[in-house]
N, C-alpha and C positions, 0 to 999 in steps of 0.2 A: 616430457622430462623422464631421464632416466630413472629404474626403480631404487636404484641407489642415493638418487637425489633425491626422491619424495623421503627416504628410509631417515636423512640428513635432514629433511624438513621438517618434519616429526618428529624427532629427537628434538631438535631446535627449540621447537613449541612446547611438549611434553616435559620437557628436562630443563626448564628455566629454574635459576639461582632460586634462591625462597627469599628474599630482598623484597620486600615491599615498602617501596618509599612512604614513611609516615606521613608528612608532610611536602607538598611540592612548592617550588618560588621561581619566579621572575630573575632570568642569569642564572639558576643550576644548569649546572654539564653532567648529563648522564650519557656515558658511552660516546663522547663527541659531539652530542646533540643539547642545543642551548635552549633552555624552554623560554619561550620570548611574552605567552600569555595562555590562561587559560580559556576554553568555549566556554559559552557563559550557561548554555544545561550541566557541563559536571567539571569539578575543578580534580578529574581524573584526568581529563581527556586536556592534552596542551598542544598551541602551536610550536614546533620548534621549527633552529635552521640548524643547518649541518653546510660546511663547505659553498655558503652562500646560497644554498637549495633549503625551500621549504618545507614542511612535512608536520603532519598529525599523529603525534603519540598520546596512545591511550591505554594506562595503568592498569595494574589489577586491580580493586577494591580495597580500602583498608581491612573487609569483612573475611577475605580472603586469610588471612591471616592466621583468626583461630576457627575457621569455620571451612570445613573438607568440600562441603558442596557450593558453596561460593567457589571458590577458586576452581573445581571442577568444571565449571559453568565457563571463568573463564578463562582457562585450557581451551574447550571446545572451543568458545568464540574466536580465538587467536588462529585454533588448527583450520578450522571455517574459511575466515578471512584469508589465511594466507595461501588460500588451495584455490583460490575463485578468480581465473586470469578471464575475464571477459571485459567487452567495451561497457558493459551495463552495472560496472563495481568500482569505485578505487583501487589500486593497486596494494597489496599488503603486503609486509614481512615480518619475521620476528628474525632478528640478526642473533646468531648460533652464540657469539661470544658476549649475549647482555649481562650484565653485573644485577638487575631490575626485572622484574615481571612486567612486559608490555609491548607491545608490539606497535608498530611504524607505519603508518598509509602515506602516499602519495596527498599534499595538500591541495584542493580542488577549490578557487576561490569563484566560491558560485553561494548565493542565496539557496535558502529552503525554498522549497513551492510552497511552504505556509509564508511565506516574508514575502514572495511574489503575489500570491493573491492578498498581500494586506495594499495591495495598491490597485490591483486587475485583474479581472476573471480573466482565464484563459480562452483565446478564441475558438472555433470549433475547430481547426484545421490542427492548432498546439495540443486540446486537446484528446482528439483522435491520434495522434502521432504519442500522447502521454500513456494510452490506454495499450499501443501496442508497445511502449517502450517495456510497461509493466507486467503485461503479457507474456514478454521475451526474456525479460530477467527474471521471470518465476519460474518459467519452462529451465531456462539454463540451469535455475538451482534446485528443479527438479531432477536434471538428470544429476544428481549427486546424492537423490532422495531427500533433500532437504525443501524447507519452506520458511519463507523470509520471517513470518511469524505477528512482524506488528507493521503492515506496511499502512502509513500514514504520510501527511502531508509534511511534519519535518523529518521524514525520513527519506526524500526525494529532492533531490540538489538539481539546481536550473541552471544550464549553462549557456550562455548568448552565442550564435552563432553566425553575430552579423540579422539575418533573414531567419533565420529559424531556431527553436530551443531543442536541444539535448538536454538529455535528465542520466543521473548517478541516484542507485539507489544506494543507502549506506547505513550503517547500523544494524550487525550479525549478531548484537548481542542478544536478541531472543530464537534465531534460525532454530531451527531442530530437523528430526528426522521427521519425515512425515508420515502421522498418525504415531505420533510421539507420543502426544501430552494431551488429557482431558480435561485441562484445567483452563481458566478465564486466561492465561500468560496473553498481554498485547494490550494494545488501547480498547478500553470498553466501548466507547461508540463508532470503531471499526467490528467490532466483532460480528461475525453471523449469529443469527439467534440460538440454536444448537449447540455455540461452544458458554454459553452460559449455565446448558443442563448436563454438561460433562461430556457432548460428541468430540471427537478425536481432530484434531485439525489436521484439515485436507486441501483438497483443490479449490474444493466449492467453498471453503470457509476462508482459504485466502482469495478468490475469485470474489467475495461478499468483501473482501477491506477494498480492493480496488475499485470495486462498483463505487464503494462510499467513497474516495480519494476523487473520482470522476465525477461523481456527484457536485460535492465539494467543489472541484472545483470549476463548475458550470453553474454553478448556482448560488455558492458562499451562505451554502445550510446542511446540517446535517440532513438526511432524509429520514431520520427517526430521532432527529431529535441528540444532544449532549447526553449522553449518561455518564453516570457515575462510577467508579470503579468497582465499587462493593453493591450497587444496584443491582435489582433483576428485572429490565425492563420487562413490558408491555409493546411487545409489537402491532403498530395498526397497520395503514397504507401511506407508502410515501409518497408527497404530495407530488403533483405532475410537474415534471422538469420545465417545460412547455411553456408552465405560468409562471415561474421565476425567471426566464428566459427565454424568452419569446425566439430566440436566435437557432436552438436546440433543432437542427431535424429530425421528424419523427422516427427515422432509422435508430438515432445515434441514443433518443430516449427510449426506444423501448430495447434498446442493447442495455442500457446501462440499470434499466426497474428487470431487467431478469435478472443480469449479477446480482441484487438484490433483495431478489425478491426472499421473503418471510421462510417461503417452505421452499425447503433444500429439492425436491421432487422438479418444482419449477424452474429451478436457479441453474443457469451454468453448471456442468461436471467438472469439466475438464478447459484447461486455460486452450489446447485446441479449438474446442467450440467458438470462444470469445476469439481469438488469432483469424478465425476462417470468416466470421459475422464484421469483424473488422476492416476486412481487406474487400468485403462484399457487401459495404451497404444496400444495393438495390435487392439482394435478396434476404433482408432481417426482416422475420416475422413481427407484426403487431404485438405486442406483450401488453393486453388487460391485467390489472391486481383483480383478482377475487371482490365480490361484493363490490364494485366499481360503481359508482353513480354513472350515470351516462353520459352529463355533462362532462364530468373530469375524464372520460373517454375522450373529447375532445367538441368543443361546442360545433362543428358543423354538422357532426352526425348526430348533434342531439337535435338543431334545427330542422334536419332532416326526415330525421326521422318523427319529430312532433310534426310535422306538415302532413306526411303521409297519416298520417293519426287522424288528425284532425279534416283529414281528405275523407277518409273514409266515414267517419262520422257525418261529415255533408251529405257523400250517396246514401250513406243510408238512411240521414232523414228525408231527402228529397224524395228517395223509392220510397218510402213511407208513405210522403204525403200525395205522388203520384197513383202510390193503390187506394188511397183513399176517394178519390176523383175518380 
C-alpha cells in the first residue's frame, strides 16, 4: 500500500465522529449496514448485512465516551485490526465516511475451538497443524511488534475444509506492543507464571498461552488447573499429557510441557524454536518437569529401571552368599 494510503487509513481510524451509539437494536442502519443480531459475549459487537454480504461490526464501548483511555484503547484496536492483511486474521476496515465509532470485519461463519472441543478433542494431525497455525500468526504480528495478548480457546475460529480444519485467530482487543504491559491483561489461566509478578509480555509469555490452548485442547484440562482472575496461583507440575491421552506422541508432549513449563529459563524464547520443533518431530528433545517422580517420566522407564535395581541387588546378594561358601 501506498504511503498515502496508509496516511488515509489512519486518519480513518484516528479521526472517527465521537458518535457513540447508546444503545444498539435489531433493523438499525448505520452507514448502510443493517445490524440483524448481536454475538452473544458483547451486545457491542453485531452481525450485520450490507448489499446482501455479511459482516461483523464492532462498537466502541459506551465507557469510551467519558473516559480518554477507554476509547484510546479502542483507537489502537481499530488501527491494529485494520493494518493486519494476513490468511491468519479476518479482514478489517473502518470506512473513512462513519457517522459511529466502529469498525467492520469480514463475517467468518466458523465455531470457536472452545464450541469444537465441547463435542471432540482435536486429533493429533489437527492439532499439530493448530500449533503451527499459532505459531505463524504470532510471528506475523510480531513483525509489527505486536502480541496477540489473551490467545485462548474462543479466540481461535474453526474452519471446515472438507478434510481438514483451518483456524482465524480473532480478537485485537487486548494486542499491544511487545513488552508493553506488566500487568495480568489476558485470561488468568492462560497466563505464564511471571506475568502474575509484573514480567513484561513477550514471546515466551505468549508461547505459555499457546502451550495452554494445545494442552487444552489434547486433553480438555487446564494443565494447572482454572484460575481466577484476581488469584495468584501456586504453580506445581502439569500432569503428563500421555495419561489423559494415551494418543499424544511423546514428541508432541514434551513440545507442548516446555511451552509450559513453570520457569521461563526452560520454556520456549522464541515462537522460531516452537516453528522449527514442529516441522521436526524426530528431533524434540525429551522435556522432564523438575522434581519429576519416575513413573510420571513414563512407566517403561520406571519398569526398567526398577528391574535393573532389583538385578543388582540379586548379584549382590548371591556374591554375598557365594563368599560365604
Amino acid at each position: 500500500m501506498a504511503w498515502n494510503g496508509k496516511i488515509s487509513k489512519l486518519r480513518a481510524v484516528t479521526q472517527l465522529p465521537l458518535l457513540i451509539p447508546d444503545t444498539l437494536r435489531k433493523g438499525d442502519v448505520i452507514d448502510g449496514y443493517e445490524l440483524v443480531r448481536p454475538f452473544q459475549h458483547s451486545d457491542r459487537v453485531w452481525l450485520a448485512t450490507r448489499d446482501g454480504q455479511r459482516w461483523t461490526m464492532k462498537f466502541a464501548p459506551l465507557e469510551a465516551r467519558d473516559n480518554e483511555a477507554v476509547l484510546h484503547l479502542f483507537v489502537k484496536e481499530t488501527w491494529n485490526a485494520t493494518r493486519l492483511h494476513a490468511e491468519f486474521f479476518v479482514e478489517a476496515t473502518a470506512p473513512e465516511k462513519a457517522t459511529a465509532r466502529y469498525y467492520v470485519m469480514e463475517f467468518v461463519e466458523a465455531p470457536s475451538l472452545k464450541m469444537l472441543l465441547a463435542s471432540r478433542r482435536l486429533a493429533i494431525d489437527e492439532a499439530v497443524e493448530l500449533g503451527r497455525f499459532l505459531i505463524a500468526a504470532s510471528a506475523c504480528l510480531l513483525r509489527l511488534d505486536l502480541v496477540h495478548g489473551d490467545i485462548k480457546l474462543e479466540n481461535v475460529l474453526v474452519v471446515s475444509d472438507y478434510d481438514r480444519l483451518r483456524f482465524k485467530l480473532i480478537d485485537l482487543g487486548s494486542a499491544t506492543e511487545i513488552f508493553s504491559i506488566t500487568t495480568r491483561a489476558g485470561t488468568a489461566s492462560y497466563l505464564a507464571p511471571e506475568r502474575f509478578v509484573q514480567a513484561p509480555i513477550s514471546e515466551g509469555t505468549e508461547i505459555f498461552a499457546i502451550g495452554v490452548t494445545l494442552y487444552l485442547a489434547l486433553a480438555g484440562a487446564f494443565p494447572y488447573g482454572e484460575i481466577e482472575r484476581f488469584q495468584t496461583p501456586v504453580f506445581g507440575h502439569a500432569k503428563a499429557l500421555t495419561r489423559l491421552n494415551p494418543n499424544i506422541p511423546p514428541w508432541l508432549e514434551s513440545l507442548i510441557l516446555r511451552a509450559i513449563a513453570v520457569d521461563p529459563e526452560r520454556r520456549y524464547r522464541h515462537y522460531s524454536e516452537v516453528a522449527f520443533d514442529l516441522a521436526n518431530p524426530a528431533g524434540v528433545e525429551p522435556f522432564l518437569q523438575t522434581k519429576t517422580a519416575l513413573f510420571e517420566c513414563g512407566p517403561l522407564l520406571f519398569y526398567r529401571t526398577g528391574f535393573f535395581i532389583l538385578l543388582a541387588i540379586a548379584i549382590g546378594l548371591l556374591a554375598k552368599l557365594l563368599s560365604r561358601g
